[in-house]
N, C-alpha and C positions, 0 to 999 in steps of 0.2 A: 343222203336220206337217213334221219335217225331212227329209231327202231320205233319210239312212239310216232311217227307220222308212216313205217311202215305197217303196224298194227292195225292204226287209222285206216287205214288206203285198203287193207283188206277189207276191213266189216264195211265202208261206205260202198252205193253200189256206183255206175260211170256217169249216168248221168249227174248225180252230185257234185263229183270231182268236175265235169265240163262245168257246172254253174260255178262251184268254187274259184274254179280258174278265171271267168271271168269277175267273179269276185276280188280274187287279187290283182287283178287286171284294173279294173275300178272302171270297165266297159264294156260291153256284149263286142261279139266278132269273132271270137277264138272257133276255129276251126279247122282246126287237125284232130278231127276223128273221122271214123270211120260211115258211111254211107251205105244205105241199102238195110234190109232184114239181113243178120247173120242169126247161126244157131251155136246153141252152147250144151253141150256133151252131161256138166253140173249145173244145173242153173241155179240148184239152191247153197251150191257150196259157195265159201267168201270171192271175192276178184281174184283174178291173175293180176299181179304186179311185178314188178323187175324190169332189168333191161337188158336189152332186144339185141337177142343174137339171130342173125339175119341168114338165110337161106332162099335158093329158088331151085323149084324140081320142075318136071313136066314129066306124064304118063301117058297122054292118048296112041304115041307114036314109040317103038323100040329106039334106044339112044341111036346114034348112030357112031360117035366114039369105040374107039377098041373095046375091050371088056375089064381089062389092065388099069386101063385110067379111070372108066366107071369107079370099079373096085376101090381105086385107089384115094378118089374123090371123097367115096361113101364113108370109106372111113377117117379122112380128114374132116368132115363134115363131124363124125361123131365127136371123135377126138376135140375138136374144137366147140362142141356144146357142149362137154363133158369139162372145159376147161373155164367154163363162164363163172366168173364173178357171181355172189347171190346177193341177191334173189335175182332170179333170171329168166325170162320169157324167149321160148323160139319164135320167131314171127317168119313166115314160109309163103313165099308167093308164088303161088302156082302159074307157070306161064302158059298152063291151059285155056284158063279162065277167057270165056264163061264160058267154058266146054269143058270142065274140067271131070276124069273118071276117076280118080287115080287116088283111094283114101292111103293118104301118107300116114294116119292117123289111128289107127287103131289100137288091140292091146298090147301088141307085143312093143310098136314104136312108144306108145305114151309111157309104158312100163320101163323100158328103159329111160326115157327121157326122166321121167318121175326120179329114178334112180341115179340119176344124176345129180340131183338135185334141185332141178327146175323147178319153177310156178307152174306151168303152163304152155299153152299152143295157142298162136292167132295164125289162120288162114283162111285165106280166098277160096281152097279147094275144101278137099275132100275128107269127112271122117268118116269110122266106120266101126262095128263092135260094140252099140253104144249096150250100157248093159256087164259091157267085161271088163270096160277102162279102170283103171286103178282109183282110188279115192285120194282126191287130194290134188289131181291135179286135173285141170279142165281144159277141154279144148274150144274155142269159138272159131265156127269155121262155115263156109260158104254154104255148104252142102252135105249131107250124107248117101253114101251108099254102096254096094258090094263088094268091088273090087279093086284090086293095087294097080290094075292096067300095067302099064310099063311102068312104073313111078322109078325115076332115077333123077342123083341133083345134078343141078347143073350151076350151081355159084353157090359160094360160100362168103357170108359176113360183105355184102353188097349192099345198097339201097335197094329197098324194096316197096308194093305197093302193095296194099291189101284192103278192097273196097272203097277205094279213094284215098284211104291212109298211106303215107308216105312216112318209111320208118327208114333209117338209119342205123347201124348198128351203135347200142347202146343208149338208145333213146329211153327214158323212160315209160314203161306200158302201164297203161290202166283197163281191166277188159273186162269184160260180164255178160250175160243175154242180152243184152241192148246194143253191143258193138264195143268199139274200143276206141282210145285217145292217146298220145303222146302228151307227155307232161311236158310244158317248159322248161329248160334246165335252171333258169332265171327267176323261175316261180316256187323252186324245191323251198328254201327255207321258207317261204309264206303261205303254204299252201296249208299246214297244217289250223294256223291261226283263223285263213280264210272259210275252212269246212266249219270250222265253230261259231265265226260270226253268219254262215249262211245259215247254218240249224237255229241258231239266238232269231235269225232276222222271219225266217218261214215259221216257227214256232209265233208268231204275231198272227199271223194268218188264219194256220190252223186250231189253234185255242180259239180266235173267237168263230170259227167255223163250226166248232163244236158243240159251242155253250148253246143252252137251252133259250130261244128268243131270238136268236139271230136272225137279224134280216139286213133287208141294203145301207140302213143307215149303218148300223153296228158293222157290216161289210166295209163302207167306206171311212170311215174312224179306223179301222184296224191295217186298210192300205194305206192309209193316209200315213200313221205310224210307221209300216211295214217300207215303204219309201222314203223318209226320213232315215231311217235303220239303215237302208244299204250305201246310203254315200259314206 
């Protein structure tokens, strides 16, 4: 990923990047993102981007492992977000879900994470704090609400699911208030050309949506254009 297509990928918001993608694709289908209403902690800060350092917790029930191995997990798990590649997204699949209590999420976690150097947090579960989280880095996550529960991990850097999304460690993330996506790795160097010919092709549209007069002819003239444009 070069720096100008990661700058890109920040300011665009997800949905763009999904139509993009099928834009490089040169066919609608793509669908590796995320399902359902998720919530996002920033909504008006840029996307989370990077790739996917992969975790799973559970809180509704006390571990049942020694306290040793907890312990000992806890901080391979840091260890090992602390050692990610950047730009870099945790992606955390709560195996609560959808009963999930357990905010993994709040300030003291995001605060360190942040200080890691991360993007960002994509999960199924829980945030919480919203209000003290640090600036900069955003969470998209299932749910909000008061408590840690038992929240302990239970795998590190595994496949994960997170509202139908299926992530991998190192996938590339793209996430925002609307859900998140996995980039193709296939589609990395085209992806930045494909964002500029969607803006070229949807700027057809909404110019003449704007202009003073518009009606269905000038409507159908400008898709008529507007479809010629995206092959």
């Amino acid at each position: 990923m070069t720096p100008s297509l990661l700058t890109l990928l920040r300011k665009v918001d997800t949905p763009t990047v999904c139509n993009a993608i099928e834009v490089a694709q040169g066919k609608r289908g793509f669908d590796s993102f995320t399902r359902g209403t998720m919530l996002c902690s920033a909504p008006s800060e840029p996307a989370i981007v990077g790739y996917a350092r992969t975790a799973k917790i559970a809180a509704v029930n006390p571990p049942s492992e020694p306290p040793e191995i907890i312990k000992e997990r806890r901080m391979a798990y840091y260890k090992y977000m602390a050692e990610a590649p950047a730009p870099s997204v945790a992606v955390i699949e709560d195996l609560d879900y959808p009963d999930c209590i357990g905010a993994y999420w709040g300030e003291i976690n995001t605060t360190v994470h942040k200080g890691f150097g991360m993007s960002g947090a994509l999960t199924n579960g829980v945030m919480r704090d919203l209000g003290d989280l640090p600036d900069g880095f955003s969470v998209v996550a299932g749910s909000v609400g008061p408590s840690h529960g038992f929240v302990h991990v239970r795998e590190i850097d595994t496949p994960v699911s997170v509202f139908g999304l299926r992530v991998n460690p190192g996938d590339l993330i793209h996430a925002d208030r609307h859900g998140a996506l996995v980039i193709p790795p296939d589609l990395i160097e085209q992806l930045e050309a494909a964002i500029q010919k969607l803006f070229a092709t949807e700027r057809i549209v909404l110019d003449a949506a704007t202009q003073p007069g518009f009606d269905f002819d000038k409507f159908r003239q400008a898709w008529e254009e507007f479809e010629r444009a995206r092959v």
